[in-house]
N, C-alpha and C positions, 0 to 999 in steps of 0.2 A: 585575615584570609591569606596574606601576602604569608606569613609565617605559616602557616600550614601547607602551602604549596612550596613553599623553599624546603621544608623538612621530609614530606613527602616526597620532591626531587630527590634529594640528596640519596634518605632512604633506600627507594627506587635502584638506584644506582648497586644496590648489595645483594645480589642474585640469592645469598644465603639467609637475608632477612627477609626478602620478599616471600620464600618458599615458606620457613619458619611461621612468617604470618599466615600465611594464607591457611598452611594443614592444621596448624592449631583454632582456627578460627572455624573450619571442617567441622573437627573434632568436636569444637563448643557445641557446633550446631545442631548436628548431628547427634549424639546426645540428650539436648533439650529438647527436641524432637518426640524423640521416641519416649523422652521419662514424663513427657506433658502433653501426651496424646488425647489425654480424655480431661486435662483440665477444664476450664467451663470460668471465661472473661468477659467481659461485657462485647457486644456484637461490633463488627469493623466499621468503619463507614464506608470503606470501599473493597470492593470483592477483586480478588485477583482475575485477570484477565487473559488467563495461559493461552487461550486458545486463538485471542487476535496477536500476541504476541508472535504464537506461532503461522499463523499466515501471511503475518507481514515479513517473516523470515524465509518461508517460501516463495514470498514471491521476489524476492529479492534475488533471491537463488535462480530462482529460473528468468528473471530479465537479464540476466550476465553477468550479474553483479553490480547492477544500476538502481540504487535506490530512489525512490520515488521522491521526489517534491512537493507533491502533491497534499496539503493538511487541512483540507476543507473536509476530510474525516475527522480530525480531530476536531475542527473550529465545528461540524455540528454536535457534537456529542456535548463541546460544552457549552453550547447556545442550549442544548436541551436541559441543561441543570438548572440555568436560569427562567427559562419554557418549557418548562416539561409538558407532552402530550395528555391529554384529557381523554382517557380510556375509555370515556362515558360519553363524547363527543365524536374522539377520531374517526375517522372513516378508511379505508382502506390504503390509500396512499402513505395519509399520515403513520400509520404504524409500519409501514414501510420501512422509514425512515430512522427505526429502530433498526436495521443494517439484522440482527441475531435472532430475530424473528422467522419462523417458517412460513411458507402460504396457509400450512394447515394449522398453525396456531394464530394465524392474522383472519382466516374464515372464520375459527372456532370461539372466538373472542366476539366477534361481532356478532353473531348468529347467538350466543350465549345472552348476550347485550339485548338483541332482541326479543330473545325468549323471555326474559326475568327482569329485564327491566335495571336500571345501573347501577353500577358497580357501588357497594360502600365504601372499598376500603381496593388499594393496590393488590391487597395480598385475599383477596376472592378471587383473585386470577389463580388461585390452584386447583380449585374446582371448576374451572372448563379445562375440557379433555386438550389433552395431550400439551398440556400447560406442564413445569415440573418446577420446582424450587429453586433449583440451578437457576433456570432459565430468568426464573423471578429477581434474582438477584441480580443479574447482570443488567436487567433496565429500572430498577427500581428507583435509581437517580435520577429517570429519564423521564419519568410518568408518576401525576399524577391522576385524584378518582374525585375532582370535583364535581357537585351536582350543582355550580353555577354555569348557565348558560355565557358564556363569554358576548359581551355584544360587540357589533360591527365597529370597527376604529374609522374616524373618520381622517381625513387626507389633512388635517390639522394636526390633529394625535399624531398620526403616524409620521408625521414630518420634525414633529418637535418632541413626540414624549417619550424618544428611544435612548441608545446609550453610545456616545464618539469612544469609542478608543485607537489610540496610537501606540503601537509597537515599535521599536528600534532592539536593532541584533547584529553583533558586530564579531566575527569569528575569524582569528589567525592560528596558523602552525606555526608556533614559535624558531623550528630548524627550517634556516633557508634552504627552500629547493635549488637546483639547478639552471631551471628559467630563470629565477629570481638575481643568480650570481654574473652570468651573462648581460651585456649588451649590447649599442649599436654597434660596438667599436670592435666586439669582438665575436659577434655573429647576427646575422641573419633572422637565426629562430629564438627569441624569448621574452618573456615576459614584461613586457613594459609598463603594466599599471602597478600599484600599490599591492602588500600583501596580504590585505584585510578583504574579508568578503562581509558586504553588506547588509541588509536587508530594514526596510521601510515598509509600514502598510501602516497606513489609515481607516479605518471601517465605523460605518452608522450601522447600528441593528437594532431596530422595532419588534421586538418578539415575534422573531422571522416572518415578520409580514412585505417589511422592507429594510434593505439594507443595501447600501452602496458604498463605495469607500475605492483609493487607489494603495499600487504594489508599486517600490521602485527596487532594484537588485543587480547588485553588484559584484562579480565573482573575483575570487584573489585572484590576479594577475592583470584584469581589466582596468584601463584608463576611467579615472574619472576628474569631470570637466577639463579634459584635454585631450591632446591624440586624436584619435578614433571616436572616442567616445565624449564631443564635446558638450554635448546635451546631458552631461551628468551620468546616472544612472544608463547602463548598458540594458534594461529591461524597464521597460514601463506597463501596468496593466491597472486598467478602469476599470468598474460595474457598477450599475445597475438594477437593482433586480426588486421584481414586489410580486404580493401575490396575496390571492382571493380578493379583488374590485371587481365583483359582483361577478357577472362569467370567465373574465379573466382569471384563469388560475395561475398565471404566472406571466410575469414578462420581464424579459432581459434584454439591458443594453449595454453593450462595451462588450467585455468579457465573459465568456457563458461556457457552459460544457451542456454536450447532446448524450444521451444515454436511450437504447432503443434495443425492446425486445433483449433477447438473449446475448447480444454481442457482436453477431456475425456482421451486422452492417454499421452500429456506430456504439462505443462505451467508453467516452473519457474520463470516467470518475474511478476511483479507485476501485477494484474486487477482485476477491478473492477466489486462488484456486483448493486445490487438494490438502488436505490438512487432516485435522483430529475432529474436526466437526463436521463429519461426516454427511451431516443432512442440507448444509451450507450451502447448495451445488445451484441454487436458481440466482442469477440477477434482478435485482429488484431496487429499484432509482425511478424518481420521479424523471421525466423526459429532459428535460431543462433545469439546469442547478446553475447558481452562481458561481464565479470562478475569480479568485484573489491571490494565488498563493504565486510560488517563487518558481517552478517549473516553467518553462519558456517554450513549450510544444503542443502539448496537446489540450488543447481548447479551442473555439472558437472564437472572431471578433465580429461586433454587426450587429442584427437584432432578431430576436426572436421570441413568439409568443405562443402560448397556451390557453385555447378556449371549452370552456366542459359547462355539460347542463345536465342533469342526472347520469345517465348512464354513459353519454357521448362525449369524447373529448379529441380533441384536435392542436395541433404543432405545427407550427410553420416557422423556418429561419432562414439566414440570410451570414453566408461571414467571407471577408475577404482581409486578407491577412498577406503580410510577408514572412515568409518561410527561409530559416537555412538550407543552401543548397551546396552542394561540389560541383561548381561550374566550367563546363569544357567551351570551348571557344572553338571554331570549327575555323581551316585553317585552306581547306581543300578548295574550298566554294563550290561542295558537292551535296551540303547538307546546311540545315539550320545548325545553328547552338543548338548545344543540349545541358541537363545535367542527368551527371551517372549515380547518382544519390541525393536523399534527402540528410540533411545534420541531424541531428536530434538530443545533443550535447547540454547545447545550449551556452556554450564557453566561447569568448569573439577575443582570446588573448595576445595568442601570435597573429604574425601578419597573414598567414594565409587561414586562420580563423576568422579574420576581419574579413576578409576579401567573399568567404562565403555567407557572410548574414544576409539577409532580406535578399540574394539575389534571383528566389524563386517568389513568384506572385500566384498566389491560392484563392480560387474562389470555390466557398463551399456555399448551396443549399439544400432544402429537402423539407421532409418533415413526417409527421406520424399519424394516423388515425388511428381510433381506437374506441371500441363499445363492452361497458361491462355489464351485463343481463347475471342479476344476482351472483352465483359462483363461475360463469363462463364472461373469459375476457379473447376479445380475437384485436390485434392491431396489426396495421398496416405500415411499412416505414421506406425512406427513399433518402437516397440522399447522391450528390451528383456533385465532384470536383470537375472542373477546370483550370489546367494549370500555363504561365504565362513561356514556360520553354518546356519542352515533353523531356521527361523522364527516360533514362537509356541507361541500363544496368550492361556491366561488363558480360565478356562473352562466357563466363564460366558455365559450364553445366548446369549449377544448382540455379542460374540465375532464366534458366530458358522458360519458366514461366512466371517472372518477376511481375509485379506491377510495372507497365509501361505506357508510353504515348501523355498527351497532353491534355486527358478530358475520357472520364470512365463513372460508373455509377454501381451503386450495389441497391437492392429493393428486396422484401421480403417482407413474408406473413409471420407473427408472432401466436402463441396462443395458450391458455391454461383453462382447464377447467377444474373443478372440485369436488370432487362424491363422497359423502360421508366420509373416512378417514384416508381417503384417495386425494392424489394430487395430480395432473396430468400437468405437462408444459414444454413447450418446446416454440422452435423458430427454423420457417424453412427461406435459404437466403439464393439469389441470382446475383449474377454481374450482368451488364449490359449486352455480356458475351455470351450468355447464356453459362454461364461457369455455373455450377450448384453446389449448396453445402445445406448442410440440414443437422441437428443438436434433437436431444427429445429426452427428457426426463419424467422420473416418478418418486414421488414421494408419497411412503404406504406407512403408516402407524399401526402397526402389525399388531400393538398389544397397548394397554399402558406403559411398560416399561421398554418397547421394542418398537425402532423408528431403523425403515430400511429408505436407501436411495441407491434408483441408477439412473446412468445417467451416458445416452448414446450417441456420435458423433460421425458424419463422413463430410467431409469434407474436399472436394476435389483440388488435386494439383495446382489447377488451373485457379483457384478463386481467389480474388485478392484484395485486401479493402486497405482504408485507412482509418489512425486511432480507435483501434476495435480489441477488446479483450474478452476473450469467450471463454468458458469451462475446457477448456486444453490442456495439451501436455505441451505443446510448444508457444512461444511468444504470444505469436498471433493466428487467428484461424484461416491456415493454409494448410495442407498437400497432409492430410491426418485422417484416420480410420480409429475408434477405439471404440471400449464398454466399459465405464467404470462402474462399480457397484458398492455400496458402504452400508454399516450395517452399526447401531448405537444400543446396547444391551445396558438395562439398568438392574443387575438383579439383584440389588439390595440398595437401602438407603444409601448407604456412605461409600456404595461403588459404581465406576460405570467406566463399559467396556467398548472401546469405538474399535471399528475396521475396516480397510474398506484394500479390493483390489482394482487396478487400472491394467486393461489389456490396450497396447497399441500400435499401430504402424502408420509408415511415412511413404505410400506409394512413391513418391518421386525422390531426388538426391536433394538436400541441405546442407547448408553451410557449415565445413567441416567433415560429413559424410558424403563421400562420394557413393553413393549405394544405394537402394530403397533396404528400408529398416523396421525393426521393429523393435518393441521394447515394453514392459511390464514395469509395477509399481507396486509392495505392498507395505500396508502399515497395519499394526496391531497398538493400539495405548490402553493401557490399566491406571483408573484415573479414582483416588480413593480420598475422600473426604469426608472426614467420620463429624467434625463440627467446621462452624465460620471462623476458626481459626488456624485450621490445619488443612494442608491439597497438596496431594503428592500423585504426580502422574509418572509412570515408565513406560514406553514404545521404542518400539523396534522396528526400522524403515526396511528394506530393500527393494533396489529398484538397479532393472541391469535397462542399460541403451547401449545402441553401437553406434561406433564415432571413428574415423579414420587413426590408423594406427602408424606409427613412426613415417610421417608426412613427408613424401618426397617431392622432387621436381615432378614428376609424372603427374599428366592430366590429372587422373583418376588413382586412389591409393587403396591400400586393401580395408576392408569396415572388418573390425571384431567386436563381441560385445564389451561391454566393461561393465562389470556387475558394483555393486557399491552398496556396502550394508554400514545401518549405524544405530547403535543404542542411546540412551538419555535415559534419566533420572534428574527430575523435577523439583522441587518442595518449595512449599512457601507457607511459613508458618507469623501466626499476627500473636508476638507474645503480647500486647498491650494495644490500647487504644491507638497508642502513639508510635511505638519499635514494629517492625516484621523485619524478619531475615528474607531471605530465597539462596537458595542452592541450587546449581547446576553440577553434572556431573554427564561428560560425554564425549562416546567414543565411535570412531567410524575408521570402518576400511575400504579399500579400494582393490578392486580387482585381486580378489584374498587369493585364489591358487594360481592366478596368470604372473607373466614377466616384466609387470608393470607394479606389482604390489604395492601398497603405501596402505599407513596407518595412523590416525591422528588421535589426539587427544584433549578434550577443553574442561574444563571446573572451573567455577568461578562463587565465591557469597556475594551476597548484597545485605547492606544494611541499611533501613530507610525509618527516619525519625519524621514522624511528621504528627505535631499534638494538636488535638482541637484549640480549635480559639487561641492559637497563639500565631505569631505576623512568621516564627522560622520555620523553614523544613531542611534537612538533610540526607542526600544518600549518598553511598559510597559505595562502591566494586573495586574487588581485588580476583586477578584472573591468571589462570594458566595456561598455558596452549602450546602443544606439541605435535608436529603432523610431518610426514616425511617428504612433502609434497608439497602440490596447488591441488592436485587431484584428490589428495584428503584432506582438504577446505573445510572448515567450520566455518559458521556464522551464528552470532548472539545478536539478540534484541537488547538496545541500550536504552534505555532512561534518559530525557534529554531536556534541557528547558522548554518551556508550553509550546504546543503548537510546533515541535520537533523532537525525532527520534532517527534513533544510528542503528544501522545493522551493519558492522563492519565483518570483512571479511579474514580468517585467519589460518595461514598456514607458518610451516617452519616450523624453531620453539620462541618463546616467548612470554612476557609478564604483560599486563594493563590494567591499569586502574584507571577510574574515573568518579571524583568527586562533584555532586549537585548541588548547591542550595539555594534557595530562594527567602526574600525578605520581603512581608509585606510594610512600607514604609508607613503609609496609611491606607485609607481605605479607597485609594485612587490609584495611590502608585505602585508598583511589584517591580524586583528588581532581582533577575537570575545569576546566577554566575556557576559555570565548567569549567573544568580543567577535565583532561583526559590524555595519558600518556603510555602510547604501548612500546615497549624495550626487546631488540630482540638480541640480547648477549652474542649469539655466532656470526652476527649481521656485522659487515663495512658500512652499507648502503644500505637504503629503505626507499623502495618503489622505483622508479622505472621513466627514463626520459628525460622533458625538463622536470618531472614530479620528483625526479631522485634527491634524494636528501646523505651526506656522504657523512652518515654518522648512526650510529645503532638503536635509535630510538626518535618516535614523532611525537610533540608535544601539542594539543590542540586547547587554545583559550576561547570561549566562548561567554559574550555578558549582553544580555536582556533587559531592557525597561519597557515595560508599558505602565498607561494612564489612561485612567478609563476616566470622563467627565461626559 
């Protein structure tokens, strides 16, 4: 491996053989494509997944370019391969938890179930309506259709007949940054830990009945067992968690995430906004999920449980926690202490990164009711911080209806109902202040092949919560008016056409925008898959916002729009059991007839070997990117060792590659190994700060063991 990555370096380094490779390897592709479109190979074992690839690239984009931490999406999906859902058993939560499911294929499956009695076979799920092939494919890992009744696990079983595994993950940038080269002697500001970032977790899982396990993490620059950080690990996280003992549907301790109604008052787990899946647009999470992963914010600490008896069910919690804060020291003796922000980084490297950890104390409770009478569910939800110094946002403009003070609360009614191929839902939300904000959707299956959603939003100025993520166009659901509408047309086997448009406005001024604004959204994707070996989707985005324009000292600056269109072409073709390709091909511009123009460009292949029944897999990317800008930014979804993935962001021009493989040693041990390096020829420096690196390219090593016993 060591040889592979010296050769690949070197390579790398030859701007004329990187191009060489990459078009000719295009050209291959491309090609066998189109002259093996209608071959006919044995079926894949895994269905490509364009469509969460693409929402996890949107939302990346629209956090700032803050990738999530968060992999208790991926750690359930692969608990569900080992447990897969009993379609013949689940009840309405559980198919939930299949995240790609609609509410009107989660009614229409049970009612179906009722009607006829259970299922023989996974693939009778194409005969209840508004079920489709697609759709079959993408949980078919996830579920099966057994007609054995599972019996009750006793507190024996599930203590002793589950499965320990231990991860270890250890990831450096080979080019030292600039923090890294500094130190006491010669400033003030940098890095004084090691340049390895960490990661440890331990976990017990009972075919998610129970599971508990600890997180420890460590980022590159952070002390460990010294300094600051003499306790070792800079992050430590516990849990807890079980579920169905007898009314208890769930109870969590240590670590836990709250997820309620539509978002407006609490949703720390991960979801999705605006994408190609048009119909996607409802939040759906059980109340209470366990929380392991390597993010250091948004979750809960403390306890909290879940009690349900037929239709009734109830949540109550409890978390108090220390929080990163920006700490002001009051100097006048005319005021308390305050802080003017929360962190939400979650990095404690430099000295005045240390100085702000834990020095805000958060105390959260609340909780939810909730009654489900066949298709109508109505819940009730509350949740109420207390914080140990009040919060005090600077005096800017956009900050005059910030979240502030030491102690606020958000409450609100949730609700869905279900009428033959009708979907109703929505959640109408309060502050303490009486602030209001209210969300309300429909989902209509128009035909067999025709699935419409809209999906309506106001939101006042004034409303302000925390860890909440709602169906928006901005971060979080504040100071927003919109209507989105999308629309999913199947009109033939091997095609299907998604759309959708988003109208919206920002009564008040935001960060950046000195102005009240408004702003639009559209997307069109033509998505063609003629067999399980071939899926080639093309869309075309445009979406204009307005944002302040050549920023000056001046309070206030002038807002113009800035429109941004950008096309794609997709493919991913499965030549064999074991090979698929994928191709990108993708281009976007920015403010095309204004004085701001810019123009980017991205490609990229993949090629991923992965053969049944054998211990190796491999994949490779080789990539191009050209943008005149930051403003015409690409972002690609990357393939990453288990239980992690990259959406790096790319402006300028530039090469990357990034090599995967994994080995299974036995049938205990797995062991990853990445490299990933992006080059950008016109570059001195790469990134910005201490991150700066005074050299034209970042090398990132990344190596994984786990053991499962």
């Amino acid at each position: 491996m060591e040889l592979i990555n010296t050769i690949l370096y070197q390579k790398a380094k030859n701007r004329n053989w990187v191009l060489k490779m990459l078009f000719l390897i295009l050209f291959v592709f491309q090609f066998s494509i189109f002259n093996s479109i209608n071959a006919q190979t044995p079926e894949p074992t895994e269905t490509p997944t364009n469509n969460t690839e693409q929402q996890i690239e949107n939302s990346t984009e629209k956090n700032e370019d803050a990738e999530t931490e968060d992999d208790s999406y991926v750690q359930q999906m692969q608990q569900l391969i080992k447990n897969p859902i009993n379609i013949n058993t689940a009840d309405e939560a559980q198919l939930k938890e299949l995240i790609v499911l609609t509410p009107l294929q989660i009614a229409n499956i049970i009612s179906y179930r009722n009607l006829l009695g259970n299922f023989t076979s996974i693939y009778e799920l194409q005969a209840v309506p508004t079920m489709d092939t697609e759709t079959l494919q993408k949980i078919r890992l996830y579920i099966t259709a057994s007609i054995q009744q599972r019996l009750v696990s006793s507190i024996a079983e599930r203590l002793s007949g589950g499965e320990h595994t231990l991860l270890l993950r250890a990831t450096q940038i080979l080019e030292k940054s600039k923090g890294f080269l500094l130190d006491s002697t010669q400033a003030t500001n940098f890095y004084p830990g090691s340049r390895q970032r960490i990661f440890v977790r331990y976990r017990y899982n009972y075919k998610n009945l129970l599971q508990y396990g600890i997180v420890g993490e460590k980022d590159a620059g952070e002390q460990f067992f010294k300094g600051s950080q003499k306790q070792g690990f800079d992050f430590y996280s516990a849990h807890l968690f079980a579920r169905n003992i007898g009314i208890v549907k769930a109870l969590a301790v240590g670590d836990f995430t709250v997820n309620m109604g539509q978002g407006l008052t609490q949703w720390q787990s991960l979801a999705f906004k605006k994408s190609a899946d048009v119909v996607n647009i409802k939040r759906q999470s059980a109340v209470l999920r366990p929380y392991n992963s390597a993010g250091e914010i948004n979750f809960h600490r403390g306890v909290g449980i879940t009690l349900g008896k037929k239709g009734w069910q109830a949540t109550v919690f409890g978390s108090y926690k220390n929080i990163d804060a920006n700490f002001i020291a009051d100097t006048s003796q005319s005021q308390d202490d305050f802080v003017s922000s929360l962190q939400t980084s979650g990095f404690h490297r430099t000295k005045s990164e240390v100085e702000d950890k834990g020095v805000q104390r958060q105390l959260a409770f609340g909780g939810n009711f909730s009654y489900q009478y066949k298709n109508l569910h109505i819940g009730i939800n509350a949740i109420q911080y207390k914080f140990m110094l009040p919060i005090q946002k600077g005096n800017e403009p956009y900050n005059k209806f910030a979240l502030a003070g030491s102690s606020f609360g958000n409450y609100s009614i949730d609700y869905s109902y279900t009428y033959k191929n009708l979907h109703f839902f929505g959640e109408a939300a309060s502050t303490q202040k009486m602030d209001k904000a209210i969300v309300q959707g429909v989902l209509l299956s128009a035909a067999n092949n025709v699935d419409i959603s809209l999906f309506y939003r106001n939101i006042q100025r004034s409303y302000q919560s925390l860890y909440t993520n709602a169906f928006t166009e901005g971060t979080f659901p504040t100071n927003e008016k919109g209507l989105y509408t999308g629309i999913s047309i199947k009109p033939a086997i091997a095609w299907r056409i998604d759309a959708y448009a988003d109208f919206y406005s920002f009564p008040w001024l935001r960060f950046r925008v000195d102005a009240p604004s408004s702003g639009s959204d559209y997307l069109v994707q033509l998505n063609y898959k003629p067999n399980k070996q071939l899926e080639i989707y093309t869309r075309f985005r445009a979406e204009s916002k307005r944002i302040n324009v050549n920023p000056t000292d001046f309070t206030l600056n002038p807002v113009i729009p800035q429109p941004r269109q950008s096309w794609r072409t997709h493919s991913v073709y499965k030549i064999s059991p074991a090979f698929s390709l994928k191709n990108r091909v993708e281009v976007v511009w920015f403010d095309k007839k204004g004085d701001n123009k810019e123009q980017g460009f991205l490609t990229y292949v993949d090629v991923a070997f992965k053969p049944a029944l054998k211990p190796l897999s491999v994949s490779l990317r080789l990539q191009y990117f050209e943008t005149d800008g930051y403003n015409s930014r690409l972002y690609a979804y990357e393939n990453d060792v288990l239980y992690s993935f990259s959406i790096p962001v790319f402006y300028e021009k530039g090469f990357r590659y990034y090599l995967n493989a994994n080995y299974d040693l036995n049938k205990k041990m797995t062991v990853w190994f990445r490299v990933a390096q992006t080059l950008n020829p016109d570059r001195t420096t790469i990134g910005s700060g201490l991150d700066e690196i005074s050299e034209n390219r970042r090398t990132e090593l990344k190596v994984q063991f786990m053991y499962k016993f």
